[in-house]
C-alpha positions as CSV (number, residue, x, y, z in Angstrom):
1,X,-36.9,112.5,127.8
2,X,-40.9,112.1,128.5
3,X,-43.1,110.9,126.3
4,X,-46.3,112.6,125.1
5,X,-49.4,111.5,127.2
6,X,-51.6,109.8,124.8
7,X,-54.6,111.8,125.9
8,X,-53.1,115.4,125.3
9,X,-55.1,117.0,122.9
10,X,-54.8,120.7,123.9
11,X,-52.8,122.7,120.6
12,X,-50.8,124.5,123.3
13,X,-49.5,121.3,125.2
14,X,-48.1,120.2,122.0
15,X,-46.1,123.5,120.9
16,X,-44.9,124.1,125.1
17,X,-43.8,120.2,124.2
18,X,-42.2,120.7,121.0
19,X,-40.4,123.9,122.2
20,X,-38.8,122.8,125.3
21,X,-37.8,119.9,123.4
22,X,-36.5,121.9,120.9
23,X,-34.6,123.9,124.0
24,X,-33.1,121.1,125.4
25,X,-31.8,119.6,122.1
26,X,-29.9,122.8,121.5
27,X,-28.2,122.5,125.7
28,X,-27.5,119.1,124.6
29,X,-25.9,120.0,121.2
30,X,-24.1,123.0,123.0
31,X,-23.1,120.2,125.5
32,X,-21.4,117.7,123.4
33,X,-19.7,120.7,121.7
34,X,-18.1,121.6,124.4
35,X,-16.9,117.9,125.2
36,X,-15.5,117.8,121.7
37,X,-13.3,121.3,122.1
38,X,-12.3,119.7,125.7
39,X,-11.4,116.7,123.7
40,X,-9.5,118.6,121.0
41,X,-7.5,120.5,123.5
42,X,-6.7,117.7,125.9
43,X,-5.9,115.0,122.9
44,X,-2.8,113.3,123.4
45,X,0.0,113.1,120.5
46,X,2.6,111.5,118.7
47,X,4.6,112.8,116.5
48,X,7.9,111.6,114.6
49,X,11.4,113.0,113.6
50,X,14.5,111.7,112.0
51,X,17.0,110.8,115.0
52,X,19.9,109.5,113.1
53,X,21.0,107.0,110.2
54,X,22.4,103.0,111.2
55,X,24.0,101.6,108.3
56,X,22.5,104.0,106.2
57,X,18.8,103.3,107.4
58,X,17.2,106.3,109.1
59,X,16.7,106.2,112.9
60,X,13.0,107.8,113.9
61,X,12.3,109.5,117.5
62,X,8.4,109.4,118.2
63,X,7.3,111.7,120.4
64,X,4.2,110.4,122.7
65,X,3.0,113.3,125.2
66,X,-0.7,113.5,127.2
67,X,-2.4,116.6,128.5
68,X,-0.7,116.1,132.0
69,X,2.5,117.5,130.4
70,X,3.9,114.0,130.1
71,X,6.3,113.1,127.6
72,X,8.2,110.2,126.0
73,X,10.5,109.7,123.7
74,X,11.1,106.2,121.7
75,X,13.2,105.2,118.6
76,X,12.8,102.7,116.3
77,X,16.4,101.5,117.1
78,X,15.8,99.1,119.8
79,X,12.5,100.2,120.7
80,X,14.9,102.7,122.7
81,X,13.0,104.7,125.1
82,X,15.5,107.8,124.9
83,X,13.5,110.4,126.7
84,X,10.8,110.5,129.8
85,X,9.6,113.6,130.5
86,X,7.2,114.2,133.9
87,X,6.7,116.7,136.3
88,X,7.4,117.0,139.9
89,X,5.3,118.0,142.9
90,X,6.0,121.5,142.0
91,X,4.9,120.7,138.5
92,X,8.6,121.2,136.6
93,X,9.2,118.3,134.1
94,X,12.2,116.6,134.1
95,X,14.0,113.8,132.3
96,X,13.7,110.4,134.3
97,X,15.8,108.1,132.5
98,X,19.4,107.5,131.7
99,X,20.5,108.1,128.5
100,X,22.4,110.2,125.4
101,X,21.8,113.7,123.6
102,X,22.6,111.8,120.4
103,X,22.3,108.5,118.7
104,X,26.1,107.9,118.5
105,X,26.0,107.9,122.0
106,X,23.7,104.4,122.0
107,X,26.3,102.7,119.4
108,X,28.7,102.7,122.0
109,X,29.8,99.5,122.6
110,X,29.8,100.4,126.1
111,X,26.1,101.4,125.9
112,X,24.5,99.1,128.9
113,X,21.4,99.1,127.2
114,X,20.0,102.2,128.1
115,X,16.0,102.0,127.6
116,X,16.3,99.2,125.0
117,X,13.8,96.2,124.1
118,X,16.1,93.2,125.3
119,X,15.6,89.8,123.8
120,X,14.9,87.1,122.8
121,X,16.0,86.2,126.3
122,X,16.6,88.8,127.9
123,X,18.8,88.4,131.4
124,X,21.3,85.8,131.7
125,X,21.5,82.0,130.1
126,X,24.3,79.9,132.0
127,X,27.3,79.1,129.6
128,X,25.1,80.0,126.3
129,X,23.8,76.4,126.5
130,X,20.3,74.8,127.0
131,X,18.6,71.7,125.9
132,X,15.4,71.9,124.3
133,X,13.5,69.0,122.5
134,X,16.6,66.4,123.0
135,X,18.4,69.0,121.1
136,X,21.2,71.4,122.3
137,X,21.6,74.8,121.6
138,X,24.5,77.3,121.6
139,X,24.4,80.7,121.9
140,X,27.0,83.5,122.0
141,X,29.2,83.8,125.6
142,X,28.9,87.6,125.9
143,X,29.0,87.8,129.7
144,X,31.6,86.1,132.1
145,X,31.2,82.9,129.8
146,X,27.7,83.1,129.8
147,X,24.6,85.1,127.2
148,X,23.4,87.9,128.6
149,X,20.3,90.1,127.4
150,X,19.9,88.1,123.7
151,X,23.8,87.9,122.5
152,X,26.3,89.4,120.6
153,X,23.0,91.4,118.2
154,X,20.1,91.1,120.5
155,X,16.9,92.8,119.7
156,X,18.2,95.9,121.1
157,X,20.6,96.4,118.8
158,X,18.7,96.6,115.5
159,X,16.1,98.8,113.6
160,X,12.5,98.1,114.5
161,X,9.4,98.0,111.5
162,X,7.4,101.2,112.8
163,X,4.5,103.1,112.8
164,X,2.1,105.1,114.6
165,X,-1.0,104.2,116.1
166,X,-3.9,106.3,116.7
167,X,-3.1,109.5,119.0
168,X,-1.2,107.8,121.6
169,X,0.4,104.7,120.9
170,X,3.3,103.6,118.3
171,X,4.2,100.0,117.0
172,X,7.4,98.1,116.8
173,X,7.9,94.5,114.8
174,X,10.7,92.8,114.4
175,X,11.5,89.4,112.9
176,X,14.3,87.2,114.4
177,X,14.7,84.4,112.0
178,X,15.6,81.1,113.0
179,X,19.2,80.5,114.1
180,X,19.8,84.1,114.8
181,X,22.2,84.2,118.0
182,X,21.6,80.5,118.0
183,X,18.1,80.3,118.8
184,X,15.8,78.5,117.3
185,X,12.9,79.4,115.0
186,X,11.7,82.5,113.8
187,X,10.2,85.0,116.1
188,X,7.6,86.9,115.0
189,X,7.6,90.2,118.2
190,X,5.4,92.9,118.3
191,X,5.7,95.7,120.8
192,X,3.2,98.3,121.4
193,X,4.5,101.6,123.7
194,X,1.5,104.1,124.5
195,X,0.7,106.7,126.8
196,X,-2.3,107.2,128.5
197,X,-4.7,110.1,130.0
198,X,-3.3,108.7,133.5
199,X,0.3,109.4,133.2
200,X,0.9,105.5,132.5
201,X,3.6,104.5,129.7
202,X,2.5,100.9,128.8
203,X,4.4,98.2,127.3
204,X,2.4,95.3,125.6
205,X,4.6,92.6,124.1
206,X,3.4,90.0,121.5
207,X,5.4,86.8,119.8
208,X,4.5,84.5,117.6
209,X,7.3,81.4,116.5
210,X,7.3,78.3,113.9
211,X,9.6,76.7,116.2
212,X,9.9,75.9,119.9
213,X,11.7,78.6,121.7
214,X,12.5,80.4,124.4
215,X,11.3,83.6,124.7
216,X,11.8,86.4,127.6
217,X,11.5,90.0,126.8
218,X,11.9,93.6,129.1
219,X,12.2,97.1,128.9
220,X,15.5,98.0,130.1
221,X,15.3,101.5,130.9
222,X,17.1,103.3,133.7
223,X,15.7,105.7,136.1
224,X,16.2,108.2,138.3
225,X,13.5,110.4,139.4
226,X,15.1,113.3,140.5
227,X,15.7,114.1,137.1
228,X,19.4,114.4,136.9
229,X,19.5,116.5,140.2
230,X,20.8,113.5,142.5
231,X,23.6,112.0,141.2
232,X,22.9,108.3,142.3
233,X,19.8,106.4,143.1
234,X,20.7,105.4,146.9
235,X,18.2,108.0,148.4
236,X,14.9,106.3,146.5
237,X,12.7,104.1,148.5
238,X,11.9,101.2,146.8
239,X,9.2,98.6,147.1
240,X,9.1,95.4,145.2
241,X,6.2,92.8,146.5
242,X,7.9,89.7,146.5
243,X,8.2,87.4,149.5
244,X,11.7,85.4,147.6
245,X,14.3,85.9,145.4
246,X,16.3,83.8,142.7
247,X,19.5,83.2,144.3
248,X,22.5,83.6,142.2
249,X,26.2,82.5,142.0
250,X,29.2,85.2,141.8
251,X,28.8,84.9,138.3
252,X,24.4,86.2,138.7
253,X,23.5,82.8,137.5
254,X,20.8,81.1,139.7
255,X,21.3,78.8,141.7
256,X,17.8,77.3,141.8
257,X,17.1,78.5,144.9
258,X,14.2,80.5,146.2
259,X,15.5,82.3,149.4
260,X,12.6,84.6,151.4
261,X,13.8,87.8,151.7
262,X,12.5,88.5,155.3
263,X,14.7,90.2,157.4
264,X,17.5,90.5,154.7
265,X,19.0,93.4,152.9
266,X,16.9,91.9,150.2
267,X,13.4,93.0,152.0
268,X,11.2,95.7,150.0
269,X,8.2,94.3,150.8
270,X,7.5,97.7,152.7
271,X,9.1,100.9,151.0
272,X,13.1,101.2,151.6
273,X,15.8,103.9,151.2
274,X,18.1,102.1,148.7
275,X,21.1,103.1,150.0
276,X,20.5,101.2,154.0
277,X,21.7,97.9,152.9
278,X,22.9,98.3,149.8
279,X,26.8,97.8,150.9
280,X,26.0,94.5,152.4
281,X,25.0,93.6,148.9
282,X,27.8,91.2,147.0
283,X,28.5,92.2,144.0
284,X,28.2,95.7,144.5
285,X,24.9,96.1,144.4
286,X,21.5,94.7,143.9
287,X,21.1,92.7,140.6
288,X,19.0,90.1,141.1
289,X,15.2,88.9,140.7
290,X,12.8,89.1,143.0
291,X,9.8,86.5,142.8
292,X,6.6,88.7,142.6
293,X,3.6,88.0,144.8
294,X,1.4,86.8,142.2
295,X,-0.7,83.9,140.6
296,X,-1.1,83.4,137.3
297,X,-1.0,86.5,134.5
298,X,-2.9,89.0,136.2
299,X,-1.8,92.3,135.5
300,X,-0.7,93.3,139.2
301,X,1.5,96.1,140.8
302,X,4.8,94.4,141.3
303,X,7.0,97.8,142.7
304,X,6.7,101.3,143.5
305,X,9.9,103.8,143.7
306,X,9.8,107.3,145.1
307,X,12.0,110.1,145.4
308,X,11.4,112.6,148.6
309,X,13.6,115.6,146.6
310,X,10.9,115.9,144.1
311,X,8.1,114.2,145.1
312,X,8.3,112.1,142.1
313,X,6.3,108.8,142.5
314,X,6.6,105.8,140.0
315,X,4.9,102.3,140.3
316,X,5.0,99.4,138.1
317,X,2.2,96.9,137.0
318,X,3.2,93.5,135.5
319,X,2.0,90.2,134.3
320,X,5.1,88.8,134.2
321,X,6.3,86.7,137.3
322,X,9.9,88.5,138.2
323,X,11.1,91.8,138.1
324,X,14.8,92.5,137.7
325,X,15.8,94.8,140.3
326,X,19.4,96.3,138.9
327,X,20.9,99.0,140.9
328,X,23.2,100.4,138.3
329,X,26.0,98.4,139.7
330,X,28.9,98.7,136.4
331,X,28.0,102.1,135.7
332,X,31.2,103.6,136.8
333,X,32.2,107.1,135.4
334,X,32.8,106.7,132.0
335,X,29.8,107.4,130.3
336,X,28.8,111.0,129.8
337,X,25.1,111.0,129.0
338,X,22.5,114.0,129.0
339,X,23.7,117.4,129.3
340,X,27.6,116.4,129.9
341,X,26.4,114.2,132.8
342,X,29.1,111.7,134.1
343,X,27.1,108.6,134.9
344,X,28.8,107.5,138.4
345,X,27.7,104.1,140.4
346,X,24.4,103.8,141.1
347,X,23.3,106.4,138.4
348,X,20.3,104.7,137.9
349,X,18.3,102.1,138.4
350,X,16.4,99.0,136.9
351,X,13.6,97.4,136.8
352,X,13.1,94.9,134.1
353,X,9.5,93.1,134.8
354,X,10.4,89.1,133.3
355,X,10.7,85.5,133.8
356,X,13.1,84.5,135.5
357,X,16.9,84.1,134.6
358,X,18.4,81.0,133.2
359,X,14.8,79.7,132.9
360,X,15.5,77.0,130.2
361,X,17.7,75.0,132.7
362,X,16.0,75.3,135.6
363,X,12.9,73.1,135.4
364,X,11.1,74.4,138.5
365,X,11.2,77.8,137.2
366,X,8.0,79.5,135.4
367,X,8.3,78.2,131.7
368,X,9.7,80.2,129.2
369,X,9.3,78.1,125.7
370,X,7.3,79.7,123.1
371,X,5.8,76.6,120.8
372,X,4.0,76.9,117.3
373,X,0.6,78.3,117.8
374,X,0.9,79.9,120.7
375,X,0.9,83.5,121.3
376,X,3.3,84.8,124.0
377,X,1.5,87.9,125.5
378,X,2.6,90.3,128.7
379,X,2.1,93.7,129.8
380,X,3.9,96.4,132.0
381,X,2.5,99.6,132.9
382,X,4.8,102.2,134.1
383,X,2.4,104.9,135.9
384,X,4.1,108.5,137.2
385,X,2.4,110.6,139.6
386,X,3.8,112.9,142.5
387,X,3.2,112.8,146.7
């Protein structure tokens, strides 16, 4: 806006003054109400319905979706993300993740943790021992002799506190007292899922503890971008930035070893078909971490995963310093999921942004001990678009 020249004196400056002024006021007002309708049309949502009951508790489903026609589904069981809906190049949504039509379906014991919170560790800890503080610990032997994604009753297998935040976002806390599963002290977790403007579902995890512990927690959900129209993963190309990997035993316990993946089947430093090398992979398959090209807890892409059939193009920021790269190895038939869908081998696909496995007894690993007064604090964006 100009200001008034101190010298105008002329009656007729003053009222050409005042009513342009008063003329552009009203552009501006017409302006800003205009941004607010846009605003108002384009807001994003949640919303909240009863999913199911768990020992006589009600289960809640809330509904996050943006303007971009993007769509997820959580529950407070688990912090479960059920549901992920997002369109393709042709602009069709789909369902990108594994999962059930009901909630009975994720009480199957043979549920392998479709789109769960895992912890407190989440991955595997070798014989369900470690030594903290001169003091040893034992936790439950749920996996070949060894504790795998939290225990017996990991965080993914109870109800969540939860509630909605704002017009995008929804908050899950749970308390894991001291000497659940074995572990010591009590956990205080926050988890915060919301969805942005940009297509991004982001995950921020907060823990608090009164105790020294070991803490590691993921996002366990399994995709498939195709939307249920390819039966396996094999034909996504993958990219994970990460130079090593954490070498494992037969039993996917590290070794301690930080092999470089150059010129191995376990390369996806540039993007990859899945499916090349995969057969060369013992085991089955690829289940293993991959040491991400990073410094520090910068949030930094760590993967990208693309699927030609529909265009569908995912990638995944981190500030942790592993990603779990889990090709749906045990998945073998027997499941029926969404819609009547048999999941086969290879179904979906994993990938759990972490610290590394097995952490507490492998001292030249990133540290994973939480200790009073600290605040354990990490991030992973999952961001859909289409090529």
């Amino acid at each position: 806006m100009k200001y008034l020249p101190a010298a105008l004196t002329s009656l007729f400056g003053i009222l050409l003054f005042t009513s342009c002024n008063e003329h552009k006021t009203h552009e501006e007002q017409q302006t800003t109400d205009t941004m607010n309708t846009a605003t108002s049309v384009n807001k994003s949502t949640v919303t909240e319905k009863q999913f199911g009951k768990f020992n006589d508790e009600p289960v809640t489903v809330y509904t996050l979706a943006n303007k971009n026609g993007m769509e997820v589904r959580i529950m407070n069981y688990g912090g479960t993300i059920t549901n992920l809906f997002t369109p393709d190049s042709g602009g069709n949504k789909g369902d990108v993740v594994l999962g059930f039509d009901n909630f009975e379906g994720y009480l199957d014991k043979n549920n392998p943790y479709f789109g769960c919170l895992v912890g407190r560790y989440a991955n595997r800890i070798a014989k369900g021992k470690f030594t903290l503080d001169g003091k040893s610990y034992t936790l439950a032997p749920n996996n070949d002799g060894n504790t795998l994604h939290g225990g017996l009753k990991g965080f993914d297998k109870t109800i969540w506190t939860s509630a909605i935040e704002g017009d995008s976002s929804i908050r899950l806390s749970y308390t894991s007292r001291d000497g659940e599963e074995g572990y010591p002290g009590t956990l205080e977790v926050q988890v915060v899922y919301t969805l942005t403007g940009n297509n991004e579902l982001r995950i921020d995890y907060t823990a608090k503890t009164d105790k020294a512990t070991p803490v590691n927690l993921t996002n366990h959900a399994y995709f498939n971008l195709s939307a249920g129209k390819d039966s396996t993963i094999l034909g996504h190309q993958l990219m994970l930035d990460a130079n090593r990997f954490t070498e494992v035993d037969k039993k996917l316990i590290p070794t301690g070893q930080l092999p470089e993946v150059k010129g191995t089947s376990m390369d996806f430093n540039s993007p990859r078909t899945i499916g090349t090398d995969i057969a060369k992979v013992a085991g089955g398959g690829y289940d293993h971490n991959w040491v991400l090209n990073k410094k520090g807890n910068e949030l930094k892409l760590a993967a990208t995963l693309y699927h030609p059939g529909s265009g569908r193009y995912m990638e995944v920021y981190t500030t942790q310093p592993g990603i779990q790269f889990y090709s749906g190895n045990f998945l073998n038939g027997s499941l029926t999921g969404k819609g009547g869908q048999k999941y086969i081998q290879h179904a979906g696909m994993c990938l759990e942004t972490q610290h590394f496995p097995d952490s507490p007894n492998q001292p030249s690993f990133p540290s994973t001990i939480l200790k009073p007064g600290e605040t354990y604090r990490e991030t992973t964006v999952y961001k859909f678009s289409t090529k």
